[in-house]
mmCIF file as gemmi writes it, N, C-alpha and C atoms, coordinates in Angstrom:
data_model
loop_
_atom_site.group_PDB
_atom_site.id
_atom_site.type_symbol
_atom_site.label_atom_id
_atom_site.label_alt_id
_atom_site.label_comp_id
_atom_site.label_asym_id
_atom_site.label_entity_id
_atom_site.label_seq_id
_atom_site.pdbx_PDB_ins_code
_atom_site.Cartn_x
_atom_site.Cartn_y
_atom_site.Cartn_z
_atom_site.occupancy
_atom_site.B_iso_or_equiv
_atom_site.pdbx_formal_charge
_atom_site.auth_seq_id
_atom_site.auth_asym_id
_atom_site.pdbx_PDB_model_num
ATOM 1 N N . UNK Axp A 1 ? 118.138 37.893 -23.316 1 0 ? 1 A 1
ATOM 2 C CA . UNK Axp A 1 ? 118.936 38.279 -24.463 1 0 ? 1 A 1
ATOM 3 C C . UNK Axp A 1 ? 119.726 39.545 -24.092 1 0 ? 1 A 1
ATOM 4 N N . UNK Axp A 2 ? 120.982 39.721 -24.199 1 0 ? 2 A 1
ATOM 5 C CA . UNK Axp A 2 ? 121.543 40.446 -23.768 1 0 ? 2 A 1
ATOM 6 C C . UNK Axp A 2 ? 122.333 41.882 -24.92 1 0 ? 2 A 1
ATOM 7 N N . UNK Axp A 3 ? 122.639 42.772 -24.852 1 0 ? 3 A 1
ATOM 8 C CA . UNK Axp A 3 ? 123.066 43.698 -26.063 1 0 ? 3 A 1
ATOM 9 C C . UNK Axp A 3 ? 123.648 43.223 -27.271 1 0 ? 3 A 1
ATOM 10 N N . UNK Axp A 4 ? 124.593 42.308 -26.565 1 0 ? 4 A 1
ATOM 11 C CA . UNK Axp A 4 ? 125.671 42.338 -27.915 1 0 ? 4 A 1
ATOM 12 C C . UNK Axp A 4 ? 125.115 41.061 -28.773 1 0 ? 4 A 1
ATOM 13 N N . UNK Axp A 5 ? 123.91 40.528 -28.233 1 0 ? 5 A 1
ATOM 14 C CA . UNK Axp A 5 ? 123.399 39.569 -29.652 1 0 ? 5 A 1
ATOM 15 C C . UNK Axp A 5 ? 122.331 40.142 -29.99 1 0 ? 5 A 1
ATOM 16 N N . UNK Axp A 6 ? 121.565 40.916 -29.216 1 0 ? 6 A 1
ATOM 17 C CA . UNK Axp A 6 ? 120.469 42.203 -30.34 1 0 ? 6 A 1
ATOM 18 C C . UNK Axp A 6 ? 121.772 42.766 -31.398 1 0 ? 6 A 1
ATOM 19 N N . UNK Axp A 7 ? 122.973 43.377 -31.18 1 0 ? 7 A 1
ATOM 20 C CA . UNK Axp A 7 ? 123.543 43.85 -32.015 1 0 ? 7 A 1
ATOM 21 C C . UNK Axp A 7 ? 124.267 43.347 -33.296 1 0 ? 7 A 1
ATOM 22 N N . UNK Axp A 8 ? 124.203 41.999 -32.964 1 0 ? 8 A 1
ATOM 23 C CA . UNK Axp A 8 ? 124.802 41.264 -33.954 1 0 ? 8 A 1
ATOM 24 C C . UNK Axp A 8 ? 123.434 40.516 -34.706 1 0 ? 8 A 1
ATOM 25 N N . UNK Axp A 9 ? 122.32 40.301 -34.48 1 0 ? 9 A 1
ATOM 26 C CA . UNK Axp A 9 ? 121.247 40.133 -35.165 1 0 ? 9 A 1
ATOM 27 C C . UNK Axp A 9 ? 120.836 40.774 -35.244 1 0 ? 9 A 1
ATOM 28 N N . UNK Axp A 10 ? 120.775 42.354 -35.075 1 0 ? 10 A 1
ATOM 29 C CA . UNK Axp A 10 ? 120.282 43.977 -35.889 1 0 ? 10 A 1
ATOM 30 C C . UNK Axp A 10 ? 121.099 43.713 -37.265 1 0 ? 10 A 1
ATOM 31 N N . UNK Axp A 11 ? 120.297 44.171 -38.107 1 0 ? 11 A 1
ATOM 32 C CA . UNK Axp A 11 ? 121.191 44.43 -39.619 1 0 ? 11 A 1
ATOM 33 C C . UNK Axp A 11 ? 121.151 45.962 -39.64 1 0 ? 11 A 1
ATOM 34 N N . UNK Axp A 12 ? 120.702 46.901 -38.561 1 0 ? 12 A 1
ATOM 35 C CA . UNK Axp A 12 ? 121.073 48.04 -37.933 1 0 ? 12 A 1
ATOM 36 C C . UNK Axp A 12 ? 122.382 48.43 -37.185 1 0 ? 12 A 1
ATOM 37 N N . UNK Axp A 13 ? 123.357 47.657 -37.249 1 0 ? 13 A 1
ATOM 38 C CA . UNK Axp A 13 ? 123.966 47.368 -36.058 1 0 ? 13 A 1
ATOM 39 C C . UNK Axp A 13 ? 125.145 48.48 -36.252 1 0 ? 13 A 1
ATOM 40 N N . UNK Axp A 14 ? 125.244 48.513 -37.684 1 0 ? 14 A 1
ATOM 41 C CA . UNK Axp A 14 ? 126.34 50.124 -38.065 1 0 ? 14 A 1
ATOM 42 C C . UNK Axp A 14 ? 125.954 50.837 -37.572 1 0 ? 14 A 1
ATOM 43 N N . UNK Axp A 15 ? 124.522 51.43 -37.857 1 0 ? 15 A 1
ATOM 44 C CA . UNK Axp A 15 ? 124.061 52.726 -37.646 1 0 ? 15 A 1
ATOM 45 C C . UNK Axp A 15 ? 123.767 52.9 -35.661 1 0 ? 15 A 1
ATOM 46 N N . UNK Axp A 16 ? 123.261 51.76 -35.25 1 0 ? 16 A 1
ATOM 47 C CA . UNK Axp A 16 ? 123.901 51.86 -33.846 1 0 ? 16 A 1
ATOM 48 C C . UNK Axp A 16 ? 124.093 52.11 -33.449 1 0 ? 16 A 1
ATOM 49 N N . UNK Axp A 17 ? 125.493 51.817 -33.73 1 0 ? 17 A 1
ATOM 50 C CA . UNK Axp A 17 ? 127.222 51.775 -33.192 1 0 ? 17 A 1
ATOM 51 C C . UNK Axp A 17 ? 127.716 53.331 -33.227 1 0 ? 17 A 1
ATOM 52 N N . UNK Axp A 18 ? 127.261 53.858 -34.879 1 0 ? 18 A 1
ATOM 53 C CA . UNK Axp A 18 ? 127.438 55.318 -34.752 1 0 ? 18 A 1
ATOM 54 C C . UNK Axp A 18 ? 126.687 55.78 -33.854 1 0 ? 18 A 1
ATOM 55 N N . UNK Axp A 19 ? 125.449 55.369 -33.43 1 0 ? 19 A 1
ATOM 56 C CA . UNK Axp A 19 ? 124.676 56.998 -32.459 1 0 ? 19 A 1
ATOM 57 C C . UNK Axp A 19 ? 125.32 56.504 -31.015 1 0 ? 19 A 1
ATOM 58 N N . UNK Axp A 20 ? 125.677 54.89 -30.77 1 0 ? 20 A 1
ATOM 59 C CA . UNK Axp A 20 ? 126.166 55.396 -29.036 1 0 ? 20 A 1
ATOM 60 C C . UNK Axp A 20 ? 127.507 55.853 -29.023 1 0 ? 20 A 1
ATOM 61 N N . UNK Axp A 21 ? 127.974 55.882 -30.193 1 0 ? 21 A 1
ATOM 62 C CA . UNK Axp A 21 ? 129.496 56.206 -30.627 1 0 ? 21 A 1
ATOM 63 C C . UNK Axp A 21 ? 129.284 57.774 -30.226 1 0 ? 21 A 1
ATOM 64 N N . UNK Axp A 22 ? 128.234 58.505 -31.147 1 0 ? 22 A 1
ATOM 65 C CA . UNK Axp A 22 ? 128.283 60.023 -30.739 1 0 ? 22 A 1
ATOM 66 C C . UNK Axp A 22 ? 127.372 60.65 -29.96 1 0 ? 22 A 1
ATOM 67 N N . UNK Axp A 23 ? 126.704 59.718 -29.117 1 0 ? 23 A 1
ATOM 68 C CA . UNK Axp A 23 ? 126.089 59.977 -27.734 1 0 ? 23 A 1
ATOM 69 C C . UNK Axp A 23 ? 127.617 59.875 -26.723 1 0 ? 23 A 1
ATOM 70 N N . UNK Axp A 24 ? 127.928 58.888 -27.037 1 0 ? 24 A 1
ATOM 71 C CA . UNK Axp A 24 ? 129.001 59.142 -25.459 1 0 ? 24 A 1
ATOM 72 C C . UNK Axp A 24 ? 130.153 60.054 -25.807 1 0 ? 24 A 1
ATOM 73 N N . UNK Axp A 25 ? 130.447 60.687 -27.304 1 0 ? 25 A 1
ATOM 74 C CA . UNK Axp A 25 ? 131.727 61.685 -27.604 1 0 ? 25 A 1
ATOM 75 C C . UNK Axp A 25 ? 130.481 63.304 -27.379 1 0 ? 25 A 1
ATOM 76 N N . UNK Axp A 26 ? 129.528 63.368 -27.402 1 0 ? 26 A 1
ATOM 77 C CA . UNK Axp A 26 ? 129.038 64.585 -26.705 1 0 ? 26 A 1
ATOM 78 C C . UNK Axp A 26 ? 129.101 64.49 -25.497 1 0 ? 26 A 1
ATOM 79 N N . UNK Axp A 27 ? 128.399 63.498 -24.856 1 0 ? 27 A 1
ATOM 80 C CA . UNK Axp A 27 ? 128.208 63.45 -23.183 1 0 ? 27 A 1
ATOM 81 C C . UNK Axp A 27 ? 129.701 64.24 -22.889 1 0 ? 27 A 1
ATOM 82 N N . UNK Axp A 28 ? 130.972 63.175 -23.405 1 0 ? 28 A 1
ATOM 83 C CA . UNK Axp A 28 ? 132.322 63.739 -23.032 1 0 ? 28 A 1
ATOM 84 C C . UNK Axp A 28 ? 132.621 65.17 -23.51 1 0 ? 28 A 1
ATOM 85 N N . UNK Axp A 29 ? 132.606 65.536 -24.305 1 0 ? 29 A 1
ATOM 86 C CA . UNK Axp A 29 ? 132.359 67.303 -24.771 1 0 ? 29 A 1
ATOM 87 C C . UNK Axp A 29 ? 131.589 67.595 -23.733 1 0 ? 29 A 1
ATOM 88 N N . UNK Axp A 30 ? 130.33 67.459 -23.62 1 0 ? 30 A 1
ATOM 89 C CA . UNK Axp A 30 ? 129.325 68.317 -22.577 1 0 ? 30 A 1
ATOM 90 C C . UNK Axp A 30 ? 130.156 68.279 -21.155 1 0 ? 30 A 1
ATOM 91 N N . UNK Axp A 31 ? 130.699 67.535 -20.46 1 0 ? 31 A 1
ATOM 92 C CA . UNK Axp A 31 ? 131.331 67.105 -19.355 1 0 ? 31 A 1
ATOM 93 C C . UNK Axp A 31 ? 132.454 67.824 -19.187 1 0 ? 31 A 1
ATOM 94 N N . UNK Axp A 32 ? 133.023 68.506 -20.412 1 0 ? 32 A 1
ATOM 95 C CA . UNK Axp A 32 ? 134.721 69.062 -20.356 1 0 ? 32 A 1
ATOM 96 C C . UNK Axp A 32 ? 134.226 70.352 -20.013 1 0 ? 32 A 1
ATOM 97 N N . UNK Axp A 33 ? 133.016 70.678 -20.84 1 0 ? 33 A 1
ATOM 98 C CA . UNK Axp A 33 ? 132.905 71.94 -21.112 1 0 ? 33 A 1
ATOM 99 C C . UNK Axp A 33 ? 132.367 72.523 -19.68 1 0 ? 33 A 1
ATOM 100 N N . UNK Axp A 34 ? 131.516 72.028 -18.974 1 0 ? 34 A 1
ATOM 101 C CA . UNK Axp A 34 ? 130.981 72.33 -17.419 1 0 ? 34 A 1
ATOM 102 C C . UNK Axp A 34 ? 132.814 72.184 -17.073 1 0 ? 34 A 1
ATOM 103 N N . UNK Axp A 35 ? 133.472 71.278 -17.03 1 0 ? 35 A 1
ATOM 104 C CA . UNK Axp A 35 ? 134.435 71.691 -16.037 1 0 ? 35 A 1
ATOM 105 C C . UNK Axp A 35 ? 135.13 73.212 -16.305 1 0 ? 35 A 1
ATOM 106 N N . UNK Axp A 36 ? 135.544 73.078 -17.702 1 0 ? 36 A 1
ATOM 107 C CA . UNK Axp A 36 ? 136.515 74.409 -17.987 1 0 ? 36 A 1
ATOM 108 C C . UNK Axp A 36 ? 135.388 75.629 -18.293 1 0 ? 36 A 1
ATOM 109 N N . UNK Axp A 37 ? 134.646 75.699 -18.182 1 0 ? 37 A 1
ATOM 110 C CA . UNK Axp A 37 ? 133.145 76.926 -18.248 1 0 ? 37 A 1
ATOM 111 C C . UNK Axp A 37 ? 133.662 77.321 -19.86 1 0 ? 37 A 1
ATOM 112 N N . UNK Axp A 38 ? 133.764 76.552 -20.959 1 0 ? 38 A 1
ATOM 113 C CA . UNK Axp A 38 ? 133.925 76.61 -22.434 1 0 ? 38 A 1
ATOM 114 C C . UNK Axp A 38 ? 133.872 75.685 -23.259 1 0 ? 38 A 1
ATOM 115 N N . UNK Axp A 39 ? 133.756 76.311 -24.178 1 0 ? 39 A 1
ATOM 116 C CA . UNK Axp A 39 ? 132.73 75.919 -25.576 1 0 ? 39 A 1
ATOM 117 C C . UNK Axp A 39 ? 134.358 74.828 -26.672 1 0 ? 39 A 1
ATOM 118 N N . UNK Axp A 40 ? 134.185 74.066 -26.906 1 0 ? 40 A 1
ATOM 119 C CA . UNK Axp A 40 ? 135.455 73.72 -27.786 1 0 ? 40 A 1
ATOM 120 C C . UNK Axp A 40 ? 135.919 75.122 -28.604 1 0 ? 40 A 1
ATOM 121 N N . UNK Axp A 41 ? 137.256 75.864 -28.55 1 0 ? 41 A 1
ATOM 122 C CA . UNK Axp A 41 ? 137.383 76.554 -29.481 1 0 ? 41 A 1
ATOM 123 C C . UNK Axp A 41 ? 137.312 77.885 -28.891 1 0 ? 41 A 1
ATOM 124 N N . UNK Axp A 42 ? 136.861 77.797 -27.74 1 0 ? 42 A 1
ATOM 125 C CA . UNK Axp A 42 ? 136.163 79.488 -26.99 1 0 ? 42 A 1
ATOM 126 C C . UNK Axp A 42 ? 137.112 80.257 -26.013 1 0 ? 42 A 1
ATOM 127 N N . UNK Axp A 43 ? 137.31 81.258 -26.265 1 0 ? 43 A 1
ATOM 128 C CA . UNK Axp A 43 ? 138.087 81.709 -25.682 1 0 ? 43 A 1
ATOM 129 C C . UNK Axp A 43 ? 137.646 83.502 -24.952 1 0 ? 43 A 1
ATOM 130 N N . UNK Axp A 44 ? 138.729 82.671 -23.639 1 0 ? 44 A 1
ATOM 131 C CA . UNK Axp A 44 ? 137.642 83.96 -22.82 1 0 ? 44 A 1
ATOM 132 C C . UNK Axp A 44 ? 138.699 83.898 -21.263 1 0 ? 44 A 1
ATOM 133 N N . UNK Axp A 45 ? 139.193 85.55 -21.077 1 0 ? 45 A 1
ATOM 134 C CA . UNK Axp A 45 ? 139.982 85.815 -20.484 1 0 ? 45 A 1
ATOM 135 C C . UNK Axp A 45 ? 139.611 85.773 -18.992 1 0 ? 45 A 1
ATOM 136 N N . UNK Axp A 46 ? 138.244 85.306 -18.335 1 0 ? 46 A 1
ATOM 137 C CA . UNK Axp A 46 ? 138.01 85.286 -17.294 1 0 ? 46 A 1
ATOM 138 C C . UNK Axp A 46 ? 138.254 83.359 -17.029 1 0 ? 46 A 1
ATOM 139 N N . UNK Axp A 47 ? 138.959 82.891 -17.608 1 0 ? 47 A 1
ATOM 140 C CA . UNK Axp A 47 ? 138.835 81.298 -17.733 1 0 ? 47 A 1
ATOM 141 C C . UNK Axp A 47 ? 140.457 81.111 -16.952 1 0 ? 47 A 1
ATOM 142 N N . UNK Axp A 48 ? 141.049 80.408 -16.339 1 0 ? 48 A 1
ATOM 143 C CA . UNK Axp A 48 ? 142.134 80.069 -15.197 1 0 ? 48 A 1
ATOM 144 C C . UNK Axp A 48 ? 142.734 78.93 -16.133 1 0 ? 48 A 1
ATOM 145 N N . UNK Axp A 49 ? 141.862 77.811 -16.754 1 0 ? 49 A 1
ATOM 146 C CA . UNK Axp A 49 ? 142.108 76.679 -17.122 1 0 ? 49 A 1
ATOM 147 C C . UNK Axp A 49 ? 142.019 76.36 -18.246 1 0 ? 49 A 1
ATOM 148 N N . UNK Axp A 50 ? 142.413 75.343 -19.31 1 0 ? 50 A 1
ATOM 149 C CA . UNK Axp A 50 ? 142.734 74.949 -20.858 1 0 ? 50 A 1
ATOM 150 C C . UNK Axp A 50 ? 141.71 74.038 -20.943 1 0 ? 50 A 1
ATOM 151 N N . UNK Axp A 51 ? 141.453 73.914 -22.035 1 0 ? 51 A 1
ATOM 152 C CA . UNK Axp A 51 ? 140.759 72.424 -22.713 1 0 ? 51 A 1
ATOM 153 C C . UNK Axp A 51 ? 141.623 71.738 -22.961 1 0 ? 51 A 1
ATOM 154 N N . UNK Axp A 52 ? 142.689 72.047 -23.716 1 0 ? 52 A 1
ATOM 155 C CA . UNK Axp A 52 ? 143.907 70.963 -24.146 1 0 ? 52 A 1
ATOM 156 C C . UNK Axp A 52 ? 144.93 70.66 -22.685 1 0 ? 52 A 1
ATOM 157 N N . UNK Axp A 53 ? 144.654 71.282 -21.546 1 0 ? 53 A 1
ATOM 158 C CA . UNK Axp A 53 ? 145.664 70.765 -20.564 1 0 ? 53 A 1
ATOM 159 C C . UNK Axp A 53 ? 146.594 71.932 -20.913 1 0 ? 53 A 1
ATOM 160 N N . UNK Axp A 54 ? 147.138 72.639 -21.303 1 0 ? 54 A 1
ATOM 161 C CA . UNK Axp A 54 ? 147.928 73.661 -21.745 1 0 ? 54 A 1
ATOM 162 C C . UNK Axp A 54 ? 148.096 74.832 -19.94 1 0 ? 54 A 1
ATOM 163 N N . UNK Axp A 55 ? 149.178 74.951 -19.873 1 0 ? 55 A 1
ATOM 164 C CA . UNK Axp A 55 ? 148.847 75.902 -18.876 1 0 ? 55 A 1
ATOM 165 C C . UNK Axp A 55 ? 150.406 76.48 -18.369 1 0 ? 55 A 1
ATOM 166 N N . UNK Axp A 56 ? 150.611 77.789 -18.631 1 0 ? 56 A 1
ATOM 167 C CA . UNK Axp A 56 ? 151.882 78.314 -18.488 1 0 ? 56 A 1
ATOM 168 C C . UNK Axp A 56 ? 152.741 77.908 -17.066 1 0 ? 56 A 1
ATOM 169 N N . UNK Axp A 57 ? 154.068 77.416 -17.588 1 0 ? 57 A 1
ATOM 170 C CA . UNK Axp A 57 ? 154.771 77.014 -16.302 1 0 ? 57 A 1
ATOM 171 C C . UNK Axp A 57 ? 156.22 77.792 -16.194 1 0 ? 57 A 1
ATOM 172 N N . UNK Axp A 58 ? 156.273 78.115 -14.839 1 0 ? 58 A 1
ATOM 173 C CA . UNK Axp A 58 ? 157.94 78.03 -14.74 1 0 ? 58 A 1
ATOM 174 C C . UNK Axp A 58 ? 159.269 77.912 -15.273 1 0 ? 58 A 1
């Protein structure tokens, strides 16, 4: 039996969907934040690099 018919015969299958929904949107937060050494929102003048990609040019 494979995931997606446990998920469709769960009558759990909303609530689920939300936790691997916001297991894998932290993992991705946790993952940004090791690269750019910050917190969503944090700001800190020893930092080189953006969260949003933002970065003064020419």
């Amino acid at each position: 039996m494979n995931l997606r018919t446990l998920l469709e015969r769960s009558l759990d299958a909303d609530l689920l969907r939300e936790m691997i929904g916001f297991t894998a949107q932290r993992l991705m937060e946790l993952e940004v934040e090791g690269l750019t050494g910050a917190a969503h929102g944090e700001r800190s003048a020893d930092r080189i690099n953006q969260r949003n990609g933002y970065r003064d040019r020419a």
